[in-house]
C-alpha positions in Angstrom: 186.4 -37.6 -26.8 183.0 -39.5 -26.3 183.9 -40.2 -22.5 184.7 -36.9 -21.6 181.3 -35.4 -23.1 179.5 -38.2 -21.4 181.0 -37.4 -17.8 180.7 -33.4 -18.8 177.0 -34.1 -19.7 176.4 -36.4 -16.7 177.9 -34.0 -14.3 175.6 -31.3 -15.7 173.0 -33.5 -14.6 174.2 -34.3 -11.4 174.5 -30.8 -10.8 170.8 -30.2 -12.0 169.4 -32.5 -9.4 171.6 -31.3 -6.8 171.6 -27.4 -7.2 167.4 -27.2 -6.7 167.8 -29.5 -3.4 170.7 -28.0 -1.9 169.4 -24.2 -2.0 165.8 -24.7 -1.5 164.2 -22.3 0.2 164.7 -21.7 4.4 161.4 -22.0 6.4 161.5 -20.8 9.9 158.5 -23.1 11.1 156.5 -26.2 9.5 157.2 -28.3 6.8 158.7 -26.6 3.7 156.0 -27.1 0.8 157.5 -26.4 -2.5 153.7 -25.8 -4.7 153.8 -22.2 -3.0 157.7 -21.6 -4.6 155.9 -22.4 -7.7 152.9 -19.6 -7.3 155.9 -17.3 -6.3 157.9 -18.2 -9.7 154.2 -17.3 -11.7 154.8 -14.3 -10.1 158.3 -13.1 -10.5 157.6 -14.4 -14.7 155.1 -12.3 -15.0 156.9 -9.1 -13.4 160.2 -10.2 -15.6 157.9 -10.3 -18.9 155.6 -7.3 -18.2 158.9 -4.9 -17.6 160.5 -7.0 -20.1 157.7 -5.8 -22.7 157.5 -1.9 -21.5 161.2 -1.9 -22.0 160.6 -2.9 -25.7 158.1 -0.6 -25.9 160.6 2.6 -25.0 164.0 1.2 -26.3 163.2 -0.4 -29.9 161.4 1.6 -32.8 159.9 -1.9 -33.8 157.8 -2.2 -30.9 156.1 1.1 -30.3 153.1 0.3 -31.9 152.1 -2.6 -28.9 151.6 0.7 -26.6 148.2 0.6 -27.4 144.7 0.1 -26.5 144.9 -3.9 -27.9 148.5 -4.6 -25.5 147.1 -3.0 -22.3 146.6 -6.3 -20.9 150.2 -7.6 -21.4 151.4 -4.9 -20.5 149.5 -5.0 -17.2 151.6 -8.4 -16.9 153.7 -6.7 -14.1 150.9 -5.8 -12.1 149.2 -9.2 -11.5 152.4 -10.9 -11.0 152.7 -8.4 -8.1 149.3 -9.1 -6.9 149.8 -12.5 -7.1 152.7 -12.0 -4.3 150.3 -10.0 -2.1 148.0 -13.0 -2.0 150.9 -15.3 -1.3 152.0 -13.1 1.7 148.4 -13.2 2.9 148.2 -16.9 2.9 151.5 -17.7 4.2 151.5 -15.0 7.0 147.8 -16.6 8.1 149.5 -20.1 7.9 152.4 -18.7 10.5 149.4 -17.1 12.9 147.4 -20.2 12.7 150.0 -22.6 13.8 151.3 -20.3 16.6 148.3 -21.7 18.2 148.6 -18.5 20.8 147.3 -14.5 20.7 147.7 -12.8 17.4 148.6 -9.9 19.6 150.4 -11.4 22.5 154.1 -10.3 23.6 155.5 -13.7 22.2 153.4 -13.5 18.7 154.4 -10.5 18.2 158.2 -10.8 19.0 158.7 -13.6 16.8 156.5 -12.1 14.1 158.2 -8.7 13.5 161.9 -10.3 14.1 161.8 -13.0 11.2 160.2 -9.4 9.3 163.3 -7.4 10.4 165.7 -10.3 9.8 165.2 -11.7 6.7 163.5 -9.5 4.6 165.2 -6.0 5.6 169.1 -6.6 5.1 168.7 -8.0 1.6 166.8 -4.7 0.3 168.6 -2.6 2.6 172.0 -3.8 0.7 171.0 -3.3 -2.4 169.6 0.1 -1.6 173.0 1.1 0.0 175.0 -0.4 -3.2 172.5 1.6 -5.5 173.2 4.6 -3.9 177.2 4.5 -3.9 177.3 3.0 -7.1 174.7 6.1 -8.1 176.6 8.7 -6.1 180.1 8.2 -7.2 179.5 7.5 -11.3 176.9 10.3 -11.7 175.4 7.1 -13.9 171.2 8.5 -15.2 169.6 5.0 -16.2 168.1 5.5 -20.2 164.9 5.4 -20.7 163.7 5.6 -17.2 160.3 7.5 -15.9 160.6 7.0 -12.3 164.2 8.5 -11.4 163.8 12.1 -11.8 161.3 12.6 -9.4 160.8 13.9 -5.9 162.6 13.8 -3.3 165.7 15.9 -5.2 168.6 14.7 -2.7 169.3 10.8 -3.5 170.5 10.5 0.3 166.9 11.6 1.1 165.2 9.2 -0.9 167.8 6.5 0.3 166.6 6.9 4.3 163.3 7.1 2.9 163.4 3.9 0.9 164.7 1.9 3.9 162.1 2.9 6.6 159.6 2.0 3.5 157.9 5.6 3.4 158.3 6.9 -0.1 155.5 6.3 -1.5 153.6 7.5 1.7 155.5 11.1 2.1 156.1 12.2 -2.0 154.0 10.3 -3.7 156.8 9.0 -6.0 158.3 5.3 -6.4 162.0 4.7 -5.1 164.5 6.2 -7.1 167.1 3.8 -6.3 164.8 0.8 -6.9 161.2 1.7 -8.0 159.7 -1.6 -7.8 160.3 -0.6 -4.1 156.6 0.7 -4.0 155.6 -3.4 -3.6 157.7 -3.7 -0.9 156.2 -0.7 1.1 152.5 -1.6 0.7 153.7 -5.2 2.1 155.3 -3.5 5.1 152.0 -2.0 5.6 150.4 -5.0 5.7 153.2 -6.9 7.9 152.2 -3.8 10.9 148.3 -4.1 10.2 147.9 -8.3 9.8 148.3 -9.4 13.7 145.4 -7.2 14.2 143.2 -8.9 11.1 144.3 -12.3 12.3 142.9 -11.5 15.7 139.8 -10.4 14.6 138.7 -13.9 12.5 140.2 -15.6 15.2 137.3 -13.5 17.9 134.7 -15.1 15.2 133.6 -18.2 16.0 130.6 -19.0 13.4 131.4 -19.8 9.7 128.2 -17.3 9.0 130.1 -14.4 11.0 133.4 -15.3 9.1 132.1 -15.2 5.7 130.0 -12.5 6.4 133.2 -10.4 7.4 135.3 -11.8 3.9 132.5 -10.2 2.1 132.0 -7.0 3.8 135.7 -6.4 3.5 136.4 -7.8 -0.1 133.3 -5.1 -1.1 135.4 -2.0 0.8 138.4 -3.1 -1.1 137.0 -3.0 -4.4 135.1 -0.2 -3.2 138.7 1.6 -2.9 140.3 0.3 -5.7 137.7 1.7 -8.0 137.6 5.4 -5.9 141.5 5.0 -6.6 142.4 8.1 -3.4 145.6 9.9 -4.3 145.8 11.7 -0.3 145.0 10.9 2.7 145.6 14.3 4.7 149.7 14.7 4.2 149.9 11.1 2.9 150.2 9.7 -0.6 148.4 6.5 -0.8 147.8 5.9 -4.5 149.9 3.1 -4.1 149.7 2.2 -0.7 147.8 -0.9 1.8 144.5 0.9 0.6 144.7 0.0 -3.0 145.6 -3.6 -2.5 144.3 -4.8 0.6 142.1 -7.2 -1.5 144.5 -9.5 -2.6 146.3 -9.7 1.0 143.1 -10.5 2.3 142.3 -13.4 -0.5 145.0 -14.8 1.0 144.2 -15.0 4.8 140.6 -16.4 3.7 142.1 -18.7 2.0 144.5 -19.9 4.4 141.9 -19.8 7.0 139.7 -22.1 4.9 142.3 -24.6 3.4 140.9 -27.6 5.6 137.0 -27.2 3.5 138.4 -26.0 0.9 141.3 -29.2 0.8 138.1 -31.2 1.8 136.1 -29.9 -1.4 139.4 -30.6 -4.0 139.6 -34.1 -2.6 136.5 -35.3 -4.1 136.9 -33.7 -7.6 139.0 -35.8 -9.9 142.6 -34.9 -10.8 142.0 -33.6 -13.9 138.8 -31.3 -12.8 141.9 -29.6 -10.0 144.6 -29.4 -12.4 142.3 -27.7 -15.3 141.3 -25.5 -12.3 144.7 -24.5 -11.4 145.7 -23.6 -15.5 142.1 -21.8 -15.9 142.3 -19.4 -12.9 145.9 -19.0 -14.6 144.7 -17.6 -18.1 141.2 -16.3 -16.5 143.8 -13.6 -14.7 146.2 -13.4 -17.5 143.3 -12.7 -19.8 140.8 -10.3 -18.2 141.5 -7.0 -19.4 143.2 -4.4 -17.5 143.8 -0.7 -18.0 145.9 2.1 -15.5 142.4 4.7 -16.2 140.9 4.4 -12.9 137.8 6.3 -14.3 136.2 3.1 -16.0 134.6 2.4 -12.5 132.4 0.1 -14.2 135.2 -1.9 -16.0 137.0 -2.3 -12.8 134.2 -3.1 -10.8 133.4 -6.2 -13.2 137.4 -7.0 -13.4 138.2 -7.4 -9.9 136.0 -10.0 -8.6 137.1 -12.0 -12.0 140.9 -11.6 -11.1 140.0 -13.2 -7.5 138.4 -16.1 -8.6 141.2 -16.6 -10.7 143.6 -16.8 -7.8 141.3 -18.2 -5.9 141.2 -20.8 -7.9 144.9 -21.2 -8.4 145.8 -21.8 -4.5 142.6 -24.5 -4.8 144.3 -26.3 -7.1 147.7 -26.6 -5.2 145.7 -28.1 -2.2 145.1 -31.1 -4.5 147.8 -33.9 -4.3 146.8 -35.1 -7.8 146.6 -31.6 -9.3 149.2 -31.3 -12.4 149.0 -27.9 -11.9 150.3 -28.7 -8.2 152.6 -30.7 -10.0 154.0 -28.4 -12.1 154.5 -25.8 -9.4 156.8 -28.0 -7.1 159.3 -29.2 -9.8 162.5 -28.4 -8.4 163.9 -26.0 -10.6 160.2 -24.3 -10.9 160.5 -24.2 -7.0 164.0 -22.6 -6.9 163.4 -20.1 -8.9 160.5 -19.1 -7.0 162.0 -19.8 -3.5 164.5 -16.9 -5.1 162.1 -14.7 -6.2 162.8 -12.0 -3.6 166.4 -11.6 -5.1 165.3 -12.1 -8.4 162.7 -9.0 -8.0 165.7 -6.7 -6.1 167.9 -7.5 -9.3 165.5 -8.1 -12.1 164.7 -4.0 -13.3 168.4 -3.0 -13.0 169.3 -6.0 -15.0 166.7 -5.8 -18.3 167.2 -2.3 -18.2 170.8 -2.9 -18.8 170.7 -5.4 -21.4 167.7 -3.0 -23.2 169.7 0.1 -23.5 172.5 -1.8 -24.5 170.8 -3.4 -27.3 169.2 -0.4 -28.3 172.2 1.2 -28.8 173.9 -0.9 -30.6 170.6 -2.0 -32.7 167.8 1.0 -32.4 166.4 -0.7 -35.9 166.2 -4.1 -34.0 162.9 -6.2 -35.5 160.5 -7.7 -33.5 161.7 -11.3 -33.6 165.3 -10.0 -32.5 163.9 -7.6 -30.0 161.9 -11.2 -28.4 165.2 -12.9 -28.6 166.9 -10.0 -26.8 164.4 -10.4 -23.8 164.5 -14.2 -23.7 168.1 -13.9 -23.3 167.5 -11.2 -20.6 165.0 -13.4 -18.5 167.8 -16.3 -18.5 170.6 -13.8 -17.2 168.1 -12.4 -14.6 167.1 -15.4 -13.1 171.2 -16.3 -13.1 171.5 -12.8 -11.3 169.0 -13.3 -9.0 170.0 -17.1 -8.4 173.3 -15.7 -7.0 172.0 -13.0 -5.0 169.7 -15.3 -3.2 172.6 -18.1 -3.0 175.1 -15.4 -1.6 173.3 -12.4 0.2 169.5 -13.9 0.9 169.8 -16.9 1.8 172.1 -16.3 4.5 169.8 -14.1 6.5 167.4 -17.4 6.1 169.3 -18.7 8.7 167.7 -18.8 12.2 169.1 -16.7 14.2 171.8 -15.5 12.2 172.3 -12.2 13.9 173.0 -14.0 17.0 175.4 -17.0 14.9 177.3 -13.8 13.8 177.7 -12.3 16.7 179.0 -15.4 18.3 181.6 -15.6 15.1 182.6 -11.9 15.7 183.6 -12.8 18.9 185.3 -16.1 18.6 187.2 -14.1 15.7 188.1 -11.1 17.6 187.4 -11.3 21.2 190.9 -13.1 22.5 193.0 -10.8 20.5 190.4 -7.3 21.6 190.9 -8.5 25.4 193.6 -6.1 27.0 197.3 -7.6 28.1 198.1 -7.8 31.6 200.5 -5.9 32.6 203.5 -8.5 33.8 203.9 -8.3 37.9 206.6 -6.4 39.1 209.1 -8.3 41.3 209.3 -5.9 44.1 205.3 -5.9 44.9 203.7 -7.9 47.2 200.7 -10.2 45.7 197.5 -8.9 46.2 194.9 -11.2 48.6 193.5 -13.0 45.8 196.5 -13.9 44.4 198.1 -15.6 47.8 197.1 -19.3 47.4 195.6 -21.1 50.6 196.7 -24.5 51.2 194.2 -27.0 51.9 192.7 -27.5 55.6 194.6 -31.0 55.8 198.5 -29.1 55.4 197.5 -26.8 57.5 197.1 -28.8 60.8 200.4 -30.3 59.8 202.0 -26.8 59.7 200.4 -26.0 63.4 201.6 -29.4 64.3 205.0 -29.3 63.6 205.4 -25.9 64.8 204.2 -27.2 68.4 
């Protein structure tokens, strides 16, 4: 009994080691560097918990009174975890544009740029969308508790074409029906089409002064914007669109564009100064207050800045080799799970929302301590569900070019069998020219030879 535990408990850790290495995350260029995987798993907890929370906050009689003035900022959980992945595309998009080492808008940029876009990030949304929308269309199934499904456009076909050329938000106003977190996913398509151009632009600056001068001027229109908060743009929604958020895509580029000072700068502080740095621009963004009113102008103008610094401060710290925040970030199982994060985010709503409704219907008089142990248990089976959706449907598209790789497959699979039978000759016909074999030169002269 003893020995089979012990090789049960030491194959669990085997597997433990294994799993993180063996499905880290695909890079298509450079040398994979796990710290960022980390930022991206502070990013998909703090989406999980903040839908997590509003969730409790509909379902379970217990926790209505947390949608209040005093739970605002938890509640705005979702939010920054969101913003933190604009800033992470920012950075890592600048990375890819400054080792091209060629034109942010030449032919060859600009081919490889939109075609790892296309590739890996459109089939893994596009199937979920398509599995929504069967799944949707043939149970009649209404999701409980929802705010976001009965909305414009009426036709669920509609929304679905809308959803996968990323223009809901744009045309109605609305969030996807079939996926509402969707609206992130548009307003980073925005900023995929509008980057090459941005990159270009600091790269026609040469002087640090001209730079920096530029970071400010455009960091001051995007708080400018996020304060105005515009709903329309002539015909087009933009409430939540590129306007509202450029800010933290553009923290990223400047910070990607000044990694080697700002790597410089880290280096001399001590390894406690860069990890306390990375954990207080952490709870300096967890802890600034948040609200959805755009009117308090004032409040946001005062909040936004503060919410920079903090993730400012949080890429700082990862530049640090001694940073125990840096640390922390590139465990392997803290790296996997944010190396899966894009699956994790396609899965995570449906799942919670699930489990919620669920629980509420079997519980509705649930207490607070059992409606926290409902969403615990809901985080570990969303991670699981995302974990397999990245291991079975991402990660595949990963792959460099797959498309072609599959198209090869298809082939090999089906090409001997698709090529048409020849017909068998027929006896009685002569052969065609190219069928009548020549003899070589040397048995000819023997033919002419002997017939003399």
């Amino acid at each position: 009994m003893f020995e089979a535990v012990s090789r049960v408990s030491g194959g669990a850790r085997v597997w433990a080691v294994d799993f993180p290495a063996r499905f880290q995350r695909k890079i298509s260029q450079g040398a994979y560097r796990p710290e960022v995987d980390g930022l991206r798993f502070f990013a998909i907890a703090f989406v999980i918990f903040g839908h997590s929370l509003e969730r409790a906050v509909r379902f379970f009689a217990s926790c209505r009174g947390l949608d209040g003035a005093a739970s605002e900022t938890y509640l705005q959980l979702a939010p920054l975890g969101v913003n933190l992945f604009f800033a992470i595309s920012g950075f890592i998009l600048a990375n890819q544009a400054i080792k091209a080492r060629t034109s942010p808008l030449s032919g060859a940029f600009l081919k490889a740029y939109f075609g790892r876009r296309v590739l890996r990030i459109e089939p893994p949304y596009i199937i979920l969308l398509v599995a929504t929308w069967a799944f949707i269309s043939l149970t009649g199934f209404v999701p409980d508790g929802t705010r976001r499904f009965d909305v414009e456009p009426a036709s669920l076909s509609v929304s679905l074409l809308a959803s996968m050329a990323y223009l809901h938000g744009l045309i109605w106003g609305t969030f996807p029906r079939l996926f509402p977190p969707g609206w992130s996913l548009e307003v980073e398509v925005q900023f995929y089409v509008l980057a090459p151009a941005l990159f270009w632009l600091w790269t026609r600056l040469s002087r640090a002064e001209a730079r920096a001068t530029m970071a400010a001027a455009f960091f001051a229109c995007g708080v400018a914007l996020s304060i105005l908060d515009p709903k329309t743009l002539g015909p087009a929604h933009v409430e939540y669109s590129l306007l509202r958020f450029f800010n933290f895509f553009w923290l990223g580029i400047v910070l990607a564009y000044a990694r080697e000072p700002l790597t410089a700068w880290i280096a001399r502080r001590s390894a406690v100064f860069a990890t306390a740095l990375g954990w207080g621009g952490l709870a300096l963004c967890v802890g600034l207050p948040g609200s959805l009113d755009s009117t308090q102008s004032l409040t946001e103008a005062l909040r936004l800045p503060g919410v920079y610094l903090g993730l400012a401060a949080v890429f700082v710290s990862t530049f640090a080799p001694g940073s125990g925040f840096r640390a922390f970030c590139a465990r392997p199982w803290i790296s996997l799970i944010g190396g899966a994060c894009y699956s994790t985010y396609l899965v995570h709503l449906q799942v919670t929302q699930v489990i919620a409704g669920a629980v509420a219907k079997l519980a509705p008089g649930l207490p607070v301590i059992g409606v926290l142990a409902t969403f615990v248990a809901s985080a570990l089976v969303v991670f699981a569900v995302g974990l397999t959706y990245y291991v079975l449907i991402e990660r595949r598209f990963m792959t460099r070019n797959w498309h072609l790789l599959a198209w090869a497959a298809v082939k090999a699979r089906f090409g001997a069998s698709a090529a048409p039978t020849p017909r068998p000759a027929r006896p009685e016909l002569v052969a065609s020219r190219s069928e009548v074999v020549t003899p070589p030169p040397g048995d000819q002269r023997r033919r002419r030879t002997a017939a003399r």
